[in-house]
C-alpha positions as CSV (number, residue, x, y, z in Angstrom):
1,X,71.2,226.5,198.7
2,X,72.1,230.1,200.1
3,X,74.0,232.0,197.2
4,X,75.9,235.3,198.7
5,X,76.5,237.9,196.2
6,X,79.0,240.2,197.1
7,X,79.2,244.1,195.4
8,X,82.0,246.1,195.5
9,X,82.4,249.4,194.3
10,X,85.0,251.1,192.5
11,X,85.2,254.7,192.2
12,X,87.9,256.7,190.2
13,X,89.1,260.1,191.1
14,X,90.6,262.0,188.2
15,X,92.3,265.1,188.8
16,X,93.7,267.4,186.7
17,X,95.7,270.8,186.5
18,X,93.8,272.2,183.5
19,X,94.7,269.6,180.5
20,X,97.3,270.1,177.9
21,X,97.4,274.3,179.0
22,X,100.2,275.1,181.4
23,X,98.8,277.9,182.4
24,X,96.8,276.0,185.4
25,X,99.6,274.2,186.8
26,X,100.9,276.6,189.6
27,X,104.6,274.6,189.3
28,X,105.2,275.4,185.8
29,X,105.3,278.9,183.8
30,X,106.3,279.3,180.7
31,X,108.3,282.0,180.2
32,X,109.9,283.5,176.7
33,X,113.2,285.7,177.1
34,X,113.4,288.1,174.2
35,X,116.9,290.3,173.5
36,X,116.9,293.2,170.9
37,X,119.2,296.4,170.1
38,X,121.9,298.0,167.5
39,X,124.7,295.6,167.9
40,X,125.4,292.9,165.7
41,X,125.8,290.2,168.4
42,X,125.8,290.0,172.6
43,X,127.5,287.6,174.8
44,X,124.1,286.6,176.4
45,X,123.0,284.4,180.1
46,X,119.8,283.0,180.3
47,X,118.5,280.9,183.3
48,X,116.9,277.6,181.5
49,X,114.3,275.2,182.2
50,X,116.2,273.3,184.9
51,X,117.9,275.7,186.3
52,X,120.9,275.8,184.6
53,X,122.7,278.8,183.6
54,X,123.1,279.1,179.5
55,X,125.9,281.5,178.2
56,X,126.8,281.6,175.0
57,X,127.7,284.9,172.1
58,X,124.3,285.2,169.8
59,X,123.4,287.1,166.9
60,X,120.4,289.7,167.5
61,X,117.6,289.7,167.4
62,X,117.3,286.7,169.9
63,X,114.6,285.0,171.8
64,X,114.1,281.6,173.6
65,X,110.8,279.9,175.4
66,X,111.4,277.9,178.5
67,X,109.3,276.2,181.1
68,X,110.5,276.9,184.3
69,X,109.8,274.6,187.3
70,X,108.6,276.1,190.3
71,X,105.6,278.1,191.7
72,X,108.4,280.6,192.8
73,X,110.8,280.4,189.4
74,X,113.4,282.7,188.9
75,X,114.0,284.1,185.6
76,X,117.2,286.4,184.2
77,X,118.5,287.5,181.3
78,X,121.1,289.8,180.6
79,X,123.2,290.8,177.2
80,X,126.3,293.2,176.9
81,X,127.7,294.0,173.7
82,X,130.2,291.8,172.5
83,X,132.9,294.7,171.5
84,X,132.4,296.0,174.6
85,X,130.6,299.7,172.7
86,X,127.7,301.9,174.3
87,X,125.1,300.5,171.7
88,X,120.9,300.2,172.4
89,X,120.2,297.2,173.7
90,X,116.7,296.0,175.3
91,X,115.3,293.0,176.8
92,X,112.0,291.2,177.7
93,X,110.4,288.4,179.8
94,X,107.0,287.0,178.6
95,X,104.7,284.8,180.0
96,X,101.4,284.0,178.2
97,X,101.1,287.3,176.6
98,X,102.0,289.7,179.7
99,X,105.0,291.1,180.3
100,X,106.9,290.0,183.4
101,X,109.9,292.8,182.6
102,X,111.5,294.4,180.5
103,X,114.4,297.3,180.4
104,X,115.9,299.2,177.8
105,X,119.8,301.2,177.7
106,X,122.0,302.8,175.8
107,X,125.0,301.5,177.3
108,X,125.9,298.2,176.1
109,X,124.6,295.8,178.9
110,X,120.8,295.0,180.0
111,X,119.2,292.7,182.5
112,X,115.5,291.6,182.9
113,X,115.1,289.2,186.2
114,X,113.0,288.7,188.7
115,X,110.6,285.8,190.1
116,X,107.1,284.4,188.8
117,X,105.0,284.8,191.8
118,X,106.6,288.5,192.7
119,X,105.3,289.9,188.7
C-alpha cells in the first residue's frame, strides 16, 4: 500500500497603512478648520469630508475636524461677518498639529484654502 501525502502551503500577506493612525494612509488627511474674530457670528463655507460644500450662520469662536479623502484634498474655509461690518476675523487649517494656513483681516471676510499635497 503506497499512501501519497500531499502539503500545501498557505501563506498570508497582511498589509497595512499604519494601524488605527491616519496619518500613514496617503488617501486620507485629517484636517481641523478653525474660525475666530470680534463679531458675534459669521455666515461661514466649509468644504467637508465628502466633498460637499457646508454653509450655514455660526456663532464664534467655531471649529470643525474632517477627514478628507484624497492624496490631493482640497480644503476652504471662509467667514464674512454676518452684518456685513469691518470687524477682525481670522481663520486656520490644521492637520496633525501643523498648520496648513491661516490668514488674518480686519475687514469682515477671511479665507484659508489650498490643497494637502501643495502645504
Amino acid at each position: 500500500m503506497v499512501v501519497l501525502v500531499v502539503v500545501v502551503a498557505v501563506g498570508l500577506v497582511v498589509v497595512t497603512s499604519g494601524g488605527d493612525d491616519d496619518r500613514y494612509d496617503s488617501h486620507r488627511t485629517v484636517v481641523t478648520y478653525e474660525v475666530t474674530g470680534a463679531a458675534d457670528s459669521v455666515e461661514l463655507v466649509y468644504q467637508g469630508a465628502e466633498g460637499e460644500v457646508h454653509a450655514e450662520a455660526v456663532p464664534l469662536p467655531w471649529g470643525d475636524t474632517v477627514t478628507l479623502e484624497g492624496a490631493d484634498a482640497f480644503f476652504e474655509v471662509s467667514a464674512q461677518t454676518t452684518d456685513g461690518s469691518d470687524q477682525e476675523l481670522a481663520c486656520r487649517v490644521i492637520t496633525y498639529g501643523t498648520t496648513l494656513v491661516e490668514d488674518r483681516t480686519v475687514g469682515g471676510f477671511v479665507s484659508c484654502d489650498g490643497r494637502v499635497n501643495q502645504q
